[in-house]
N, CA and C atoms as an extended XYZ file, in Angstrom:
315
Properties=species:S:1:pos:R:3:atomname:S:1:resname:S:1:resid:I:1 pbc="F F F"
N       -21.428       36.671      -12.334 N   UNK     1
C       -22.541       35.826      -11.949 CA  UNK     1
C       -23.161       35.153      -13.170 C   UNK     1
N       -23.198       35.899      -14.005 N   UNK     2
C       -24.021       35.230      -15.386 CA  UNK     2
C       -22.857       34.482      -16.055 C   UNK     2
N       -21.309       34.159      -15.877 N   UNK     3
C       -20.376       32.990      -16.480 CA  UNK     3
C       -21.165       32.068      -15.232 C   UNK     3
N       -21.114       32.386      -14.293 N   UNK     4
C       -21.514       31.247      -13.093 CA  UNK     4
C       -22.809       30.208      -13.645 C   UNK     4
N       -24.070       30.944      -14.147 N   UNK     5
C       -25.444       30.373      -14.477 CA  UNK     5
C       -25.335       29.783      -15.308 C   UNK     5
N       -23.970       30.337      -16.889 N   UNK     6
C       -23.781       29.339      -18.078 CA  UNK     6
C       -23.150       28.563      -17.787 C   UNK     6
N       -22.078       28.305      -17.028 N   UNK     7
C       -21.663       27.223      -16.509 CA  UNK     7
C       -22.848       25.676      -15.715 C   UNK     7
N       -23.518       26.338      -14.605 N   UNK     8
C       -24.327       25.735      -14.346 CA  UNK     8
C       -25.399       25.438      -15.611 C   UNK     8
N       -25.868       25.668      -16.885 N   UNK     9
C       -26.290       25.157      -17.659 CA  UNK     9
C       -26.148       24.255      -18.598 C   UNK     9
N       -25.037       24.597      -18.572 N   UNK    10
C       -24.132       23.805      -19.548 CA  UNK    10
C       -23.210       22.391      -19.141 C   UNK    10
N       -22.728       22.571      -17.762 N   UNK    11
C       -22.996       21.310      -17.127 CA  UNK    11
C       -23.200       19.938      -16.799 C   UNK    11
N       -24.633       20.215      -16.938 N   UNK    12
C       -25.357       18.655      -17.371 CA  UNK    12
C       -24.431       17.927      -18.679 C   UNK    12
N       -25.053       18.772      -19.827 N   UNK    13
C       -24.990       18.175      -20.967 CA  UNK    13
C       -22.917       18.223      -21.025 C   UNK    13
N       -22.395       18.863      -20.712 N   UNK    14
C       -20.740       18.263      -20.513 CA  UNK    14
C       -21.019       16.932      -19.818 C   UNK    14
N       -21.308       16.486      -18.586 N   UNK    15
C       -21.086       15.615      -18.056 CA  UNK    15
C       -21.463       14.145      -18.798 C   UNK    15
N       -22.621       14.417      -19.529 N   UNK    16
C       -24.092       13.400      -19.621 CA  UNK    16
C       -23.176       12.817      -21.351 C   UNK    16
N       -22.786       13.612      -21.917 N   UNK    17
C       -21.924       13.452      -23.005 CA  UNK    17
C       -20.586       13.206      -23.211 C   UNK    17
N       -20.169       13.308      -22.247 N   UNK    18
C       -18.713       12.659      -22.625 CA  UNK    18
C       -18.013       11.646      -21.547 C   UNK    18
N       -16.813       11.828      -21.713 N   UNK    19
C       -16.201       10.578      -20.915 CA  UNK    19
C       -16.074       10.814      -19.321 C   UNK    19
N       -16.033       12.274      -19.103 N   UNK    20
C       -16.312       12.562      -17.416 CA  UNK    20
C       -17.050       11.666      -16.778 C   UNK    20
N       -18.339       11.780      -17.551 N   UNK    21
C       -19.234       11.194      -16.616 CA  UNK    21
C       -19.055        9.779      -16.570 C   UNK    21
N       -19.119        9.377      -17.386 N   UNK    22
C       -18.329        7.573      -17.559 CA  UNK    22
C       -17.061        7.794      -16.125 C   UNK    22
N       -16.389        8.157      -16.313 N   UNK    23
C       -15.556        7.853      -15.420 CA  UNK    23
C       -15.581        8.538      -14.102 C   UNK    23
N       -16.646        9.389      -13.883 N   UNK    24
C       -16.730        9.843      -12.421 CA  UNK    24
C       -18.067        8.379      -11.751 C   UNK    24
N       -19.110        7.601      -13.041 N   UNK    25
C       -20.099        6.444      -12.540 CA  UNK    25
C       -19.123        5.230      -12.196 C   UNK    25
N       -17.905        5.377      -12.711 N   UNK    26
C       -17.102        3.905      -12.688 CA  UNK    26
C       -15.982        4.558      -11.082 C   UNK    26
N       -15.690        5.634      -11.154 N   UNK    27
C       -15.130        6.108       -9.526 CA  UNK    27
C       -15.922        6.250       -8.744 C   UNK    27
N       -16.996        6.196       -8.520 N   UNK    28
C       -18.149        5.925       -7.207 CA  UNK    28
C       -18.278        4.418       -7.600 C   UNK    28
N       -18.366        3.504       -8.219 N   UNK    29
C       -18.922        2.330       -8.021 CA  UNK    29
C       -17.790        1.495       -7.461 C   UNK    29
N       -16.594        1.951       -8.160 N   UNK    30
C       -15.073        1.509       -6.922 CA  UNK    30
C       -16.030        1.845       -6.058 C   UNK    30
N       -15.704        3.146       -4.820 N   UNK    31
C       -16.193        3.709       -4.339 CA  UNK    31
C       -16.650        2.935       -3.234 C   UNK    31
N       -18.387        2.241       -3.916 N   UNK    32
C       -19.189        1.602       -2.990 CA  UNK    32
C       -18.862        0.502       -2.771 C   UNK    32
N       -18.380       -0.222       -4.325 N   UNK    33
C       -17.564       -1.599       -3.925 CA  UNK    33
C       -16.176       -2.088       -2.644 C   UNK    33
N       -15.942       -0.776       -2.675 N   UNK    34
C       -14.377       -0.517       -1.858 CA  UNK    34
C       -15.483       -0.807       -0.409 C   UNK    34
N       -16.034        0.364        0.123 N   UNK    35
C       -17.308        0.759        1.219 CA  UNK    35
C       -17.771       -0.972        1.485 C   UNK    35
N       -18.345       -1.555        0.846 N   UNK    36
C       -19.259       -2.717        0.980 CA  UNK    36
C       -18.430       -4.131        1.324 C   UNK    36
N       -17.045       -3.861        0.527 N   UNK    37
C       -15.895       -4.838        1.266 CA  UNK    37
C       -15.823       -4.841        2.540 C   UNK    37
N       -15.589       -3.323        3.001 N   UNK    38
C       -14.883       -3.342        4.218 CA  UNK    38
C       -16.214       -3.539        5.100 C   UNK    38
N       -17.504       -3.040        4.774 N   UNK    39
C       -18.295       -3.136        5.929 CA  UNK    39
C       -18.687       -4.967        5.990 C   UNK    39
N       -18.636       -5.679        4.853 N   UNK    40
C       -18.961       -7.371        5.316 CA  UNK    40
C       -17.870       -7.596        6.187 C   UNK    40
N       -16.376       -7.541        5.555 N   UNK    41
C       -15.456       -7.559        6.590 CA  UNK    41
C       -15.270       -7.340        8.141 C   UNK    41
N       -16.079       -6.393        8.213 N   UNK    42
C       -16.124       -5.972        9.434 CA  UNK    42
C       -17.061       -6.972       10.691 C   UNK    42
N       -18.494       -6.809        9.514 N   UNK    43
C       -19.541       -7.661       10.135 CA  UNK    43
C       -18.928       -9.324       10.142 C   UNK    43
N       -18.198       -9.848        9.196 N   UNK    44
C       -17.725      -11.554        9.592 CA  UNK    44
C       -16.796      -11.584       11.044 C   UNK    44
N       -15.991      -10.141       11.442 N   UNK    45
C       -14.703      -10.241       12.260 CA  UNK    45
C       -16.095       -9.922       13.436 C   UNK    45
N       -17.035       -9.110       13.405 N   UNK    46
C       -17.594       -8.502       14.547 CA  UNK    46
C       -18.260       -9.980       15.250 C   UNK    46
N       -18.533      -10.796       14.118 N   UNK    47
C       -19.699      -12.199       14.212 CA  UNK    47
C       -18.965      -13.433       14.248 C   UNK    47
N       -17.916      -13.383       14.161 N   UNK    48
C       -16.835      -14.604       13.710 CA  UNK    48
C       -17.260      -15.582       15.308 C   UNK    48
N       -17.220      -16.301       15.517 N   UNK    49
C       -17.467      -17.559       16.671 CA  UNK    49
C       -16.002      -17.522       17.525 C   UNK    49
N       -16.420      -17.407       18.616 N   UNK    50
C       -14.630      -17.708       19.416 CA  UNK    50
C       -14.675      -18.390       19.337 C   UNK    50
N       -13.101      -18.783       19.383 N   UNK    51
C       -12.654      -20.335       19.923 CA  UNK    51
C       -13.150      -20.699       20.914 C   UNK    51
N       -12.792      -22.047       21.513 N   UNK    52
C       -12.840      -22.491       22.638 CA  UNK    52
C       -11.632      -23.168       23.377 C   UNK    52
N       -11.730      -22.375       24.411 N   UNK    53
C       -10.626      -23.273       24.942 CA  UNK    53
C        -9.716      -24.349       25.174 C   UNK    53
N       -10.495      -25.272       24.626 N   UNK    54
C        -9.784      -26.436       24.089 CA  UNK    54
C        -9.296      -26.890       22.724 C   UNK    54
N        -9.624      -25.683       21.621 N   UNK    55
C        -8.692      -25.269       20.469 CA  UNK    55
C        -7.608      -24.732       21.097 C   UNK    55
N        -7.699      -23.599       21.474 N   UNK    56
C        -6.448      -22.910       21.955 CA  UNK    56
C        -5.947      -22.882       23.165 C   UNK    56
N        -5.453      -23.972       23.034 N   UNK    57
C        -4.601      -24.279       24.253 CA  UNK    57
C        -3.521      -23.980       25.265 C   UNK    57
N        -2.589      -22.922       24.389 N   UNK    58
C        -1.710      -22.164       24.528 CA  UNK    58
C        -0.222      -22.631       24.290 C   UNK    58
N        -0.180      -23.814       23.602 N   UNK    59
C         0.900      -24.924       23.798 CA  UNK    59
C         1.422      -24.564       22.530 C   UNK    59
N         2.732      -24.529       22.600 N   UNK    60
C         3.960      -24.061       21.461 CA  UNK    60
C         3.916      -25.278       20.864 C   UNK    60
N         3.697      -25.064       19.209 N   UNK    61
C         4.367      -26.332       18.367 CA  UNK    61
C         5.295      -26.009       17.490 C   UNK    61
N         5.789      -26.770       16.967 N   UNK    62
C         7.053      -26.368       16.466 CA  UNK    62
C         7.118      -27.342       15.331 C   UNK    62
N         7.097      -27.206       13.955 N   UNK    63
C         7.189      -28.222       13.441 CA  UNK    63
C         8.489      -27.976       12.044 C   UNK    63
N         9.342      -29.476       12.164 N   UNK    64
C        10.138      -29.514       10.999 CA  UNK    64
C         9.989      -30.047        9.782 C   UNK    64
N        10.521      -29.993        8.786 N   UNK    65
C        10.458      -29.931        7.868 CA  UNK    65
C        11.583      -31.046        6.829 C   UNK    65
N        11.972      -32.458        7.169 N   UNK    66
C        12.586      -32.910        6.919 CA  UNK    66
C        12.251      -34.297        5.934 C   UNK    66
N        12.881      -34.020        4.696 N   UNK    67
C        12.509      -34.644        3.642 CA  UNK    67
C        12.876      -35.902        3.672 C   UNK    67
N        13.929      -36.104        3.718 N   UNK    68
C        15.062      -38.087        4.211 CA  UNK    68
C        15.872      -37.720        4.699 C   UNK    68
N        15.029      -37.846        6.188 N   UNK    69
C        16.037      -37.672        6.970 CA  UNK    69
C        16.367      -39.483        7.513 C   UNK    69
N        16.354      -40.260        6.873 N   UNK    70
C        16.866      -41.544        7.379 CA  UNK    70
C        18.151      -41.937        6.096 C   UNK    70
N        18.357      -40.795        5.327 N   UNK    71
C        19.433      -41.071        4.135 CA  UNK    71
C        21.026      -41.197        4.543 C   UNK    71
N        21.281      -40.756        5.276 N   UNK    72
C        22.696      -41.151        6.157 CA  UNK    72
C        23.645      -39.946        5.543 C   UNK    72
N        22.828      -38.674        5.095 N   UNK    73
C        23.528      -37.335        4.887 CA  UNK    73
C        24.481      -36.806        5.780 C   UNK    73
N        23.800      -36.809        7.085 N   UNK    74
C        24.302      -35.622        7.961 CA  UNK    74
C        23.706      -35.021        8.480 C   UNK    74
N        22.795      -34.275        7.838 N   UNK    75
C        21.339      -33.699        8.189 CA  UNK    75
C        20.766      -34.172        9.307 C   UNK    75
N        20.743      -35.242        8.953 N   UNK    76
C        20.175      -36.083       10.309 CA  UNK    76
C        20.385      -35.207       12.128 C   UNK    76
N        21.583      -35.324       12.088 N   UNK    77
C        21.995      -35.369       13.159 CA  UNK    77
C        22.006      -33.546       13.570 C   UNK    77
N        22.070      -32.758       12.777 N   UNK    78
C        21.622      -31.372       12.754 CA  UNK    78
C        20.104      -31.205       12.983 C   UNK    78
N        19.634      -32.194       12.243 N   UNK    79
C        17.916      -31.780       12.855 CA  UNK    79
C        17.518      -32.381       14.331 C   UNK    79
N        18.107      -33.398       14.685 N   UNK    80
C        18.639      -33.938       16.121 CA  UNK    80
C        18.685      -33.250       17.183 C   UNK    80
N        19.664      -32.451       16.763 N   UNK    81
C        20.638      -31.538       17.667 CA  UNK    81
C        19.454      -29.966       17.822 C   UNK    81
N        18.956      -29.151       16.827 N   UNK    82
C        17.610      -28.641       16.610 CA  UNK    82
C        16.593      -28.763       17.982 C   UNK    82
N        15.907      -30.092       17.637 N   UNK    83
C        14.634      -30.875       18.025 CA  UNK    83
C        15.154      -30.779       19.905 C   UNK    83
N        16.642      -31.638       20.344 N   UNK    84
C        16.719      -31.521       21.594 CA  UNK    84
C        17.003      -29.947       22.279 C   UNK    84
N        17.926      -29.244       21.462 N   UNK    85
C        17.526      -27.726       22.060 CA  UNK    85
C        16.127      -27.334       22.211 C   UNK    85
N        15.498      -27.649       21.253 N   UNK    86
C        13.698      -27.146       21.427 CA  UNK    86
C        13.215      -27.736       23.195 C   UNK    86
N        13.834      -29.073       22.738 N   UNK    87
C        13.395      -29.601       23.877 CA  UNK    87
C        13.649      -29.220       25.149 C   UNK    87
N        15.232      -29.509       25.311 N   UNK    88
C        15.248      -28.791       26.683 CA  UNK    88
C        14.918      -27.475       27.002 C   UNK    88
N        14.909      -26.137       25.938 N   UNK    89
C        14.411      -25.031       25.734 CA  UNK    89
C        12.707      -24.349       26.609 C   UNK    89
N        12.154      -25.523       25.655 N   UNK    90
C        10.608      -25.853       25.716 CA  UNK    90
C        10.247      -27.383       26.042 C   UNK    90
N        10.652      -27.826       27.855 N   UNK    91
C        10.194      -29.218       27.621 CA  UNK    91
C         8.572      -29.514       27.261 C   UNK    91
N         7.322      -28.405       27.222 N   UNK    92
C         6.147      -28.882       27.085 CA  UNK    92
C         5.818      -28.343       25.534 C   UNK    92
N         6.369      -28.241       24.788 N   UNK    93
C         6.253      -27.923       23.006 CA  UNK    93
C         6.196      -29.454       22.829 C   UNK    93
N         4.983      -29.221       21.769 N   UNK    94
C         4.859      -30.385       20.790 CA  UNK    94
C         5.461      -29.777       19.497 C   UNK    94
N         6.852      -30.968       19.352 N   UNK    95
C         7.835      -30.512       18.375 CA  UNK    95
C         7.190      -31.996       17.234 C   UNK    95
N         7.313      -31.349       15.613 N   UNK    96
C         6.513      -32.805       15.052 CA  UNK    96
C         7.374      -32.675       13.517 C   UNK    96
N         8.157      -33.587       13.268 N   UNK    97
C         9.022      -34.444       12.142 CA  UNK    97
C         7.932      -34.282       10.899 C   UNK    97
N         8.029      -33.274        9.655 N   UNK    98
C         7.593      -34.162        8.493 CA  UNK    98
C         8.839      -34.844        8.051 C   UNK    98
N         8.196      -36.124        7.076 N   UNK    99
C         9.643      -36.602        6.730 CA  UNK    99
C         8.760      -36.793        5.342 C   UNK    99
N         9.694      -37.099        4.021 N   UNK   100
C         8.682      -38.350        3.033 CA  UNK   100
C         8.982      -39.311        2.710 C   UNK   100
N        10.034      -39.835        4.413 N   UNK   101
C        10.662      -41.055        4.087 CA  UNK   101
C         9.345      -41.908        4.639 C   UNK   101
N         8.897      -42.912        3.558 N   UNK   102
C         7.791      -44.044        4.957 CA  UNK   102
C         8.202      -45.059        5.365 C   UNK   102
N         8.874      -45.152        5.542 N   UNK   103
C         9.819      -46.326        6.710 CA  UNK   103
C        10.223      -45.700        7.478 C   UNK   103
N        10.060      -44.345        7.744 N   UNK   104
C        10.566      -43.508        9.303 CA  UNK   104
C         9.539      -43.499       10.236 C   UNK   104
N         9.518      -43.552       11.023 N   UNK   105
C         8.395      -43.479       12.504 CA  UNK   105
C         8.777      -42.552       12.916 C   UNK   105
């Protein structure tokens, strides 16, 4: 019992003096910082605004990704072939062409 009381006396001044304590004030302040993330997080998802129904519409889009496709590669006709499977697949998908050709419509 009396190693127990010098321990508890001695204690403080271990902690208050060396690097323990430095690094047990910097592992709680993670800690609260970690804690205080997740609870704003929580509160923006709990408060966040629904959509409205006329954002989310439910309508499949599909979009490609085609750089020149008016270059007379080949490509062409593969992204073609793509776009009408989508189509008959999904006739109500809005399927949508990037190109960075600007003479393509």
């Amino acid at each position: 019992m009396e190693l127990f009381l010098n321990l508890l006396s001695i204690l403080p001044s271990l902690l208050f003096s060396s690097a323990i304590f430095l690094t047990i004030v910097i592992i709680l302040g993670l800690i609260i910082i970690v804690i205080l993330c997740v609870g704003i997080k929580f509160w923006f998802s709990f408060f966040r605004k629904k959509r409205s129904s006329s954002e989310d519409d439910g309508q499949i889009r599909v979009g490609f990704f085609h750089p020149y496709c008016d270059a007379g590669g080949g490509g062409e006709r593969v992204l073609w072939t793509g776009v009408r499977a989508l189509r008959k697949r999904f006739p109500a998908a809005k399927l949508i062409v990037y190109t960075g050709d600007v003479e393509v419509i």
